[in-house]
Short mmCIF file of the C-alpha atoms (twelve columns), coordinates in Angstrom:
data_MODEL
# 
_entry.id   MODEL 
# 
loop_
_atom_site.group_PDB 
_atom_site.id 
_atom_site.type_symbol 
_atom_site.label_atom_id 
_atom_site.label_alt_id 
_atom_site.label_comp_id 
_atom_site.label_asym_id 
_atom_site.label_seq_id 
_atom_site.Cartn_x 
_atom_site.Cartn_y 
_atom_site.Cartn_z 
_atom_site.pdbx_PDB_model_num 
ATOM 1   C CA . UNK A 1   -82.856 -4.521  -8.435  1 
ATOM 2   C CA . UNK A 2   -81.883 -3.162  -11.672 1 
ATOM 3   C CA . UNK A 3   -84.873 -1.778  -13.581 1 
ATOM 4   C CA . UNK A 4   -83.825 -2.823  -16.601 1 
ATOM 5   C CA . UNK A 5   -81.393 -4.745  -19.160 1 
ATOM 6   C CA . UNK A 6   -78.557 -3.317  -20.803 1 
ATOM 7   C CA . UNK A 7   -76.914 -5.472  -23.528 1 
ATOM 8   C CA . UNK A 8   -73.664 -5.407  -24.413 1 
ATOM 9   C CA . UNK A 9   -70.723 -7.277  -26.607 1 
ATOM 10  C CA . UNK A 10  -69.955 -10.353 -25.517 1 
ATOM 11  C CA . UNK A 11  -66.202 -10.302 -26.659 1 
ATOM 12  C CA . UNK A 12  -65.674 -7.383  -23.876 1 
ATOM 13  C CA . UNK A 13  -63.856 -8.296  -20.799 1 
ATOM 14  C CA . UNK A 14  -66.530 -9.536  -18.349 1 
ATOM 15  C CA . UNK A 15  -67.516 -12.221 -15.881 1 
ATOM 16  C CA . UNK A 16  -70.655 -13.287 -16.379 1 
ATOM 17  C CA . UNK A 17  -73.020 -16.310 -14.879 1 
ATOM 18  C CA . UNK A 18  -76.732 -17.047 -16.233 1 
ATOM 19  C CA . UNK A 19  -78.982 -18.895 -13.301 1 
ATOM 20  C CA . UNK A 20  -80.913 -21.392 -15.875 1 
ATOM 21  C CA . UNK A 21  -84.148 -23.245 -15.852 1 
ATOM 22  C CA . UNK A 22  -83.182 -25.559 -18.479 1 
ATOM 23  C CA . UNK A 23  -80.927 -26.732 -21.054 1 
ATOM 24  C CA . UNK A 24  -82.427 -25.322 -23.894 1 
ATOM 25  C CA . UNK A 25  -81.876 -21.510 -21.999 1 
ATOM 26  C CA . UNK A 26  -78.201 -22.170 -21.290 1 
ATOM 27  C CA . UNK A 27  -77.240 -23.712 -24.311 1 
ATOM 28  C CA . UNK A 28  -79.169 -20.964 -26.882 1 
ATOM 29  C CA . UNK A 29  -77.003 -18.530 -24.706 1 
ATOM 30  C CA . UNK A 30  -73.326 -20.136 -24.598 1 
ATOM 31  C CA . UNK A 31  -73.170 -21.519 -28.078 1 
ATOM 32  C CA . UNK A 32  -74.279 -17.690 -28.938 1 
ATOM 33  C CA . UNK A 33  -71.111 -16.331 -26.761 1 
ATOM 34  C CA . UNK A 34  -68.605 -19.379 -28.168 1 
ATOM 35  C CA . UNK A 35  -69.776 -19.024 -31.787 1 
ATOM 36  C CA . UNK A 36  -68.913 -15.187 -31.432 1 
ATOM 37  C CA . UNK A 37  -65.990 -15.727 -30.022 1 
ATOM 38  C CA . UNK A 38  -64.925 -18.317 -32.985 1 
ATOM 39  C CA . UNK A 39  -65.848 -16.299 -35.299 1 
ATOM 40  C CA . UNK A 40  -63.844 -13.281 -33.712 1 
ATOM 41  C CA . UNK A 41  -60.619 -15.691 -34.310 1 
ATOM 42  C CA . UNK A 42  -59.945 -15.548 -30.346 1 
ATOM 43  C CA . UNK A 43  -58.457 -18.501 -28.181 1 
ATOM 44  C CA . UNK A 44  -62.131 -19.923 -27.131 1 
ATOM 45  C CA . UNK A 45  -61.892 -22.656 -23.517 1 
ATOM 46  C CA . UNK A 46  -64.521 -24.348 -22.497 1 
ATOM 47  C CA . UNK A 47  -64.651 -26.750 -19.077 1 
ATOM 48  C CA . UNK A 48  -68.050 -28.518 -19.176 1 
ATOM 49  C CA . UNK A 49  -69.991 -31.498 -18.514 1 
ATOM 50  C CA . UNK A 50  -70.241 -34.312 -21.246 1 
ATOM 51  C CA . UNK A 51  -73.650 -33.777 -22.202 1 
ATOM 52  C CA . UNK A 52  -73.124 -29.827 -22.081 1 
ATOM 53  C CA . UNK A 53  -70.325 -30.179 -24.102 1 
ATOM 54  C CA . UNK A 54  -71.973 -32.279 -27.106 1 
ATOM 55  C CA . UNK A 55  -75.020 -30.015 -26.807 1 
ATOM 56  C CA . UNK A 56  -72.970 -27.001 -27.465 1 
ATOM 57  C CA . UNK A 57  -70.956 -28.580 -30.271 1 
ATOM 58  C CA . UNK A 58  -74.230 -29.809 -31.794 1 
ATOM 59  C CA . UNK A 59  -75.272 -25.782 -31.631 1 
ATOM 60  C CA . UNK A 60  -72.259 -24.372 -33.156 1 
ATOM 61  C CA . UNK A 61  -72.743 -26.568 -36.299 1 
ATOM 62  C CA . UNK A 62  -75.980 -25.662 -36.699 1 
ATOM 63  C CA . UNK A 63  -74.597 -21.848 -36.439 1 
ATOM 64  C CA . UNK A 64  -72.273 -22.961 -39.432 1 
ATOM 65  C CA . UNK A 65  -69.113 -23.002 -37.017 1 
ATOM 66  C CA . UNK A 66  -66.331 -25.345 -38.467 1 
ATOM 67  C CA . UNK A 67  -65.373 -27.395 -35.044 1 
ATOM 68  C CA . UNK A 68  -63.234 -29.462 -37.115 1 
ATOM 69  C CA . UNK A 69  -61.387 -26.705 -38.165 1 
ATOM 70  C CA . UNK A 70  -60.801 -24.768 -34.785 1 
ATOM 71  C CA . UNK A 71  -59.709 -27.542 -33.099 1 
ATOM 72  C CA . UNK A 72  -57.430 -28.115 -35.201 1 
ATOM 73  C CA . UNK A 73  -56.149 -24.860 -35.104 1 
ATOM 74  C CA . UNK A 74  -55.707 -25.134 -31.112 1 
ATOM 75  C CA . UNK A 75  -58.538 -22.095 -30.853 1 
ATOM 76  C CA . UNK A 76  -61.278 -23.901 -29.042 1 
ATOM 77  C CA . UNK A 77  -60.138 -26.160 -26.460 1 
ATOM 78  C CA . UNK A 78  -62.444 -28.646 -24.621 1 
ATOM 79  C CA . UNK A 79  -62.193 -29.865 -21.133 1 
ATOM 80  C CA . UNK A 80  -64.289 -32.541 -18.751 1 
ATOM 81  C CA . UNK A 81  -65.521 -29.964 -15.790 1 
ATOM 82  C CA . UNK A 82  -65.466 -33.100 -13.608 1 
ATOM 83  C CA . UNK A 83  -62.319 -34.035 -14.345 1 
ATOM 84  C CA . UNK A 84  -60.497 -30.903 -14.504 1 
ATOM 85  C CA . UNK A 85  -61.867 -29.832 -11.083 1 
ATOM 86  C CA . UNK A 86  -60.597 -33.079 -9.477  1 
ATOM 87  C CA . UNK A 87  -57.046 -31.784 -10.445 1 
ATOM 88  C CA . UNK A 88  -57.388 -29.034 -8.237  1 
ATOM 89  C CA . UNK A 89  -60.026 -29.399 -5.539  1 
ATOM 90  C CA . UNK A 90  -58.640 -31.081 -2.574  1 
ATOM 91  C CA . UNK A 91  -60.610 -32.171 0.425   1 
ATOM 92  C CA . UNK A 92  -63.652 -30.279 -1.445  1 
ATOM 93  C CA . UNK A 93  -61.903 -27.421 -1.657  1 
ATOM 94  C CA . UNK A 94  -59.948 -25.783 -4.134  1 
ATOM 95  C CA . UNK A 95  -56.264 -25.364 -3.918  1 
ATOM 96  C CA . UNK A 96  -55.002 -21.960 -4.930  1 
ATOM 97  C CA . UNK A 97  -51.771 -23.197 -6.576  1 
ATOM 98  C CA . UNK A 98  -53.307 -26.266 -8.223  1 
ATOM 99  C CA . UNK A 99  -55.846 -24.042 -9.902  1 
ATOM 100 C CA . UNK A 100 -52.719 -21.862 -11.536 1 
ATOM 101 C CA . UNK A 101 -51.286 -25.261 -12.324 1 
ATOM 102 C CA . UNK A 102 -54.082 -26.056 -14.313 1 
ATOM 103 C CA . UNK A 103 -56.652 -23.969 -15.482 1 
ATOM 104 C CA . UNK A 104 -54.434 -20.736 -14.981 1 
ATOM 105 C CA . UNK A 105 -51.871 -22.119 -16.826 1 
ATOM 106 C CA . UNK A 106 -54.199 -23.103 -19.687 1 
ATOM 107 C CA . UNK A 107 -55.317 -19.750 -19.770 1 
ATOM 108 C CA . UNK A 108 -52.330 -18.171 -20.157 1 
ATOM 109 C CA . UNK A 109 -51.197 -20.255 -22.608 1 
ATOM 110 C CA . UNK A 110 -54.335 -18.927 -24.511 1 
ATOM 111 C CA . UNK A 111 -53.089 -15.733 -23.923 1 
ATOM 112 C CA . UNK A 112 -49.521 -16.007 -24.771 1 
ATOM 113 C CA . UNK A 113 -51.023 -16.524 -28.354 1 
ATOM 114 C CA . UNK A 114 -51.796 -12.811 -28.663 1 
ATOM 115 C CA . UNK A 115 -55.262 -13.564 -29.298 1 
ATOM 116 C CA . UNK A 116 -58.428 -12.664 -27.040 1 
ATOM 117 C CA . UNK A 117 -59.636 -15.039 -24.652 1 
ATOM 118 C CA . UNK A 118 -62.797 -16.383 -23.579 1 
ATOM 119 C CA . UNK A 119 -63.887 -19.050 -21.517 1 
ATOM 120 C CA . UNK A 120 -66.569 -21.086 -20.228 1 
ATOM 121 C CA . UNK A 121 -66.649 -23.257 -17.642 1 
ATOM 122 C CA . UNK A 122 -69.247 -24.818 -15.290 1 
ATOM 123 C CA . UNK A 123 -67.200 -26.042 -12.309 1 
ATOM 124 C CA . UNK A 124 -68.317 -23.906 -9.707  1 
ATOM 125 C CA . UNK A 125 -71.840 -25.117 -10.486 1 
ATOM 126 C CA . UNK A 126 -70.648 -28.421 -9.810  1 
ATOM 127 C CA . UNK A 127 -69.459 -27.655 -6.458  1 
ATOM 128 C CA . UNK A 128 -72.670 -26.658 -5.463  1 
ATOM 129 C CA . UNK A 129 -74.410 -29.484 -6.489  1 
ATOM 130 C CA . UNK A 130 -72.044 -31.276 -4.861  1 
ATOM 131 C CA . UNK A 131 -73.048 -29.109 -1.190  1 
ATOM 132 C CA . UNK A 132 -70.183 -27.543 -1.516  1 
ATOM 133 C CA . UNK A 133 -71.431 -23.831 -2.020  1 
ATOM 134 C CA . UNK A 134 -68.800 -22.136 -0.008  1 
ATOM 135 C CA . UNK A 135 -66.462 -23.850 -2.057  1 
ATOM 136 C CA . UNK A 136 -67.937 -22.651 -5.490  1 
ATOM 137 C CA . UNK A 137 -67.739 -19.313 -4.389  1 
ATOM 138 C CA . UNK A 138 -64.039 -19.585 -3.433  1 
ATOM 139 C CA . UNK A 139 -63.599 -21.163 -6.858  1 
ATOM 140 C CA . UNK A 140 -65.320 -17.854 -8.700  1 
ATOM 141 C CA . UNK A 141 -62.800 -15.904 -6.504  1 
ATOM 142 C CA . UNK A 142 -59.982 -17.519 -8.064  1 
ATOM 143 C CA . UNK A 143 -61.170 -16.969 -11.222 1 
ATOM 144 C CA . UNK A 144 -61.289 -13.457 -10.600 1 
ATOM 145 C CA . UNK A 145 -57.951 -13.504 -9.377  1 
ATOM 146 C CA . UNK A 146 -56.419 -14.754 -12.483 1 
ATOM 147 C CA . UNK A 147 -58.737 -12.163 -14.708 1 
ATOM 148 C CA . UNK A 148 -57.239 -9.422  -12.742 1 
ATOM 149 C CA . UNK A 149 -53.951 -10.289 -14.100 1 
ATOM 150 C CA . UNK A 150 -54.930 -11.256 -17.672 1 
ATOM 151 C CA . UNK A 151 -57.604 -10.035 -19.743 1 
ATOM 152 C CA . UNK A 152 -60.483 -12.492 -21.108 1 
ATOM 153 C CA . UNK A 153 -63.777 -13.228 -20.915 1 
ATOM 154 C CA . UNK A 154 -65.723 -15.663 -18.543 1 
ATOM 155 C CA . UNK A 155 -69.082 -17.300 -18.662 1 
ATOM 156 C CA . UNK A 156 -69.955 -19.193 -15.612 1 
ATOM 157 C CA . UNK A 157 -73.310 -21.012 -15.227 1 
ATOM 158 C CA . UNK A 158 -75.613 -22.348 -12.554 1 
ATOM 159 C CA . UNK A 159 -79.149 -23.711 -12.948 1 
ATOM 160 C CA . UNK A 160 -81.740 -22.368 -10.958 1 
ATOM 161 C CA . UNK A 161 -83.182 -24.780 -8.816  1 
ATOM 162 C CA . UNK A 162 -79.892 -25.208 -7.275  1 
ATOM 163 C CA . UNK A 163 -79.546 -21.845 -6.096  1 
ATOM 164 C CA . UNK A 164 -82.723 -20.452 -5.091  1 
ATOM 165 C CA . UNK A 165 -84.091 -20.968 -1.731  1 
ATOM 166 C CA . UNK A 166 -84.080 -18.900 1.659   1 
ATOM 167 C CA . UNK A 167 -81.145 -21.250 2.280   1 
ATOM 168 C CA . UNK A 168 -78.925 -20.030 -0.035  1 
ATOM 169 C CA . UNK A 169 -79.796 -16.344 -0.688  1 
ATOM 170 C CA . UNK A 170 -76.547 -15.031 1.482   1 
ATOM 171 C CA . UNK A 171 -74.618 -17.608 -1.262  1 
ATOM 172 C CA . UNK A 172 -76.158 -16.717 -4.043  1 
ATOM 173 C CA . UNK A 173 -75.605 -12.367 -3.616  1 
ATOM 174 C CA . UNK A 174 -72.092 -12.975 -2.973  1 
ATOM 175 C CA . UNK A 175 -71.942 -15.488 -6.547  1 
ATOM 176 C CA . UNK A 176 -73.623 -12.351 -8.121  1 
ATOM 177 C CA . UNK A 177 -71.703 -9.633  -6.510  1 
ATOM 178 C CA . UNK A 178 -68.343 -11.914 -7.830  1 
ATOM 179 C CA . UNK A 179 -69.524 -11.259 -11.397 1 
ATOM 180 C CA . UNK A 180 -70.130 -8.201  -13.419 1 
ATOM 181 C CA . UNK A 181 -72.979 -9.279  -15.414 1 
ATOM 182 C CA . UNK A 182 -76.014 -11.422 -15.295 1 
ATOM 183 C CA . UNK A 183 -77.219 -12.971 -18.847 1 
ATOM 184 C CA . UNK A 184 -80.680 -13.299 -20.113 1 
ATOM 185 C CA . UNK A 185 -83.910 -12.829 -17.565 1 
ATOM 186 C CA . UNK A 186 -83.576 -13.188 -13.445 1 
ATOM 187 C CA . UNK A 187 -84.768 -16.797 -13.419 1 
ATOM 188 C CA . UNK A 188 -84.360 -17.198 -9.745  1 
ATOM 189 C CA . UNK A 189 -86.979 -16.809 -7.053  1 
ATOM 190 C CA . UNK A 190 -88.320 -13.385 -6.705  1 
ATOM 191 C CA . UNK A 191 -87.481 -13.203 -2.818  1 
ATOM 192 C CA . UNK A 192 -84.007 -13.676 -3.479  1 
ATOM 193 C CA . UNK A 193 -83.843 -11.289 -6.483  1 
ATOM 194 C CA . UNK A 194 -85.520 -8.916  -4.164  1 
ATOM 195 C CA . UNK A 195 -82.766 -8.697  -1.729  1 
ATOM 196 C CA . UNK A 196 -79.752 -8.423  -3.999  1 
ATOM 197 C CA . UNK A 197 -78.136 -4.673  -4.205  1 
ATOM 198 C CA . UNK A 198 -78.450 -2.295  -6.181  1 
ATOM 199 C CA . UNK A 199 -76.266 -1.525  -9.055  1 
ATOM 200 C CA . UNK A 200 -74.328 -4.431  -8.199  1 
ATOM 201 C CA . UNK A 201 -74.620 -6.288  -11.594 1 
ATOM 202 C CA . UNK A 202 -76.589 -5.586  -14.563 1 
ATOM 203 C CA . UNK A 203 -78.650 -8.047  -16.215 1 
ATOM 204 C CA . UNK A 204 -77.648 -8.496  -19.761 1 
ATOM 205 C CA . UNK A 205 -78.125 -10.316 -22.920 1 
ATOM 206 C CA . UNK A 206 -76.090 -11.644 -25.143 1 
ATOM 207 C CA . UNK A 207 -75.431 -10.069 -28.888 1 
# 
């Protein structure tokens, strides 16, 4: 396990995923990463649940982010996770092709603007909740797929309760091997932290 935390600039081209507690821990850290990336003038995509999404809106104001103004501008583009994943996953799986239909062809329409992209999105930890772990972690492998050929920024998210457990330890190394970075504090169960490689992923925060 890394021995200790390296920060580093959120606009640089990274996958990360924070394993939260609560609410408060996710949203603190995502309205930090969007408000940076608004402020930055970059193409900024988030796919989230309703309540996520008004929670992070509510955030950004309170940051002094205009919302009113980047949406207008086309630079911060809100999606339903729920219903955006339902485009794509079929038989609780998701479909290669309908994921470039959709979210890969949203993202390169973000980066046809010349602009950086970043994204957010929270699918994956819908899948799990769902059961459907294998699934989420065929879902983060697309997403890696489509960074490999274009260069942005993506914040994935998972609370904690739904990962930890002896049950889903195999799972959850391979959702951290899948990303480069791990934000804020390991807030999963110390057995499972415990047998994660080394040098694998960093644990980072936010600035």
């Amino acid at each position: 396990m890394p021995a200790g935390t390296e920060r580093i600039s959120s606009n640089r081209a990274c996958h990360l995923v924070q394993f939260y507690a609560d609410d408060d821990a996710l949203i603190e850290h995502v309205a930090g990463y969007l408000a940076d990336g608004i402020e930055d003038g970059e193409m900024v995509v988030v796919v989230a649940t309703a309540a996520h999404r008004l929670a992070f809106d509510a955030s950004l104001v309170a940051r002094g982010i205009d919302l009113t103004s980047a949406r207008a501008s086309g630079y911060y583009v809100v999606l339903d996770a729920l219903a955006t994943m339902r485009q794509f996953v079929v038989a609780d799986w998701p479909d290669a092709a309908g994921f470039e239909a959709t979210v890969g062809a949203l993202i390169r329409q973000a980066h046809r603007t010349g602009r950086p992209v970043r994204a957010y999105g929270e699918m994956v930890a819908l899948l799990w909740d769902e059961g459907h772990v294998n699934a989420a972690i065929e879902l983060e492998g697309l997403w890696n797929a489509l960074a490999g050929e274009l260069p942005f920024s993506l914040f994935c998210a998972y609370p904690t309760e739904a990962v930890s457990g002896e049950d889903h330890l195999d799972a959850f190394t391979e959702v951290c091997r899948l990303h480069t970075a791990v934000v804020g504090e390991p807030a999963v169960a110390a057995s499972a932290a415990d047998e994660l490689p080394e040098n694998d992923y960093v644990w980072v925060t936010i600035v």
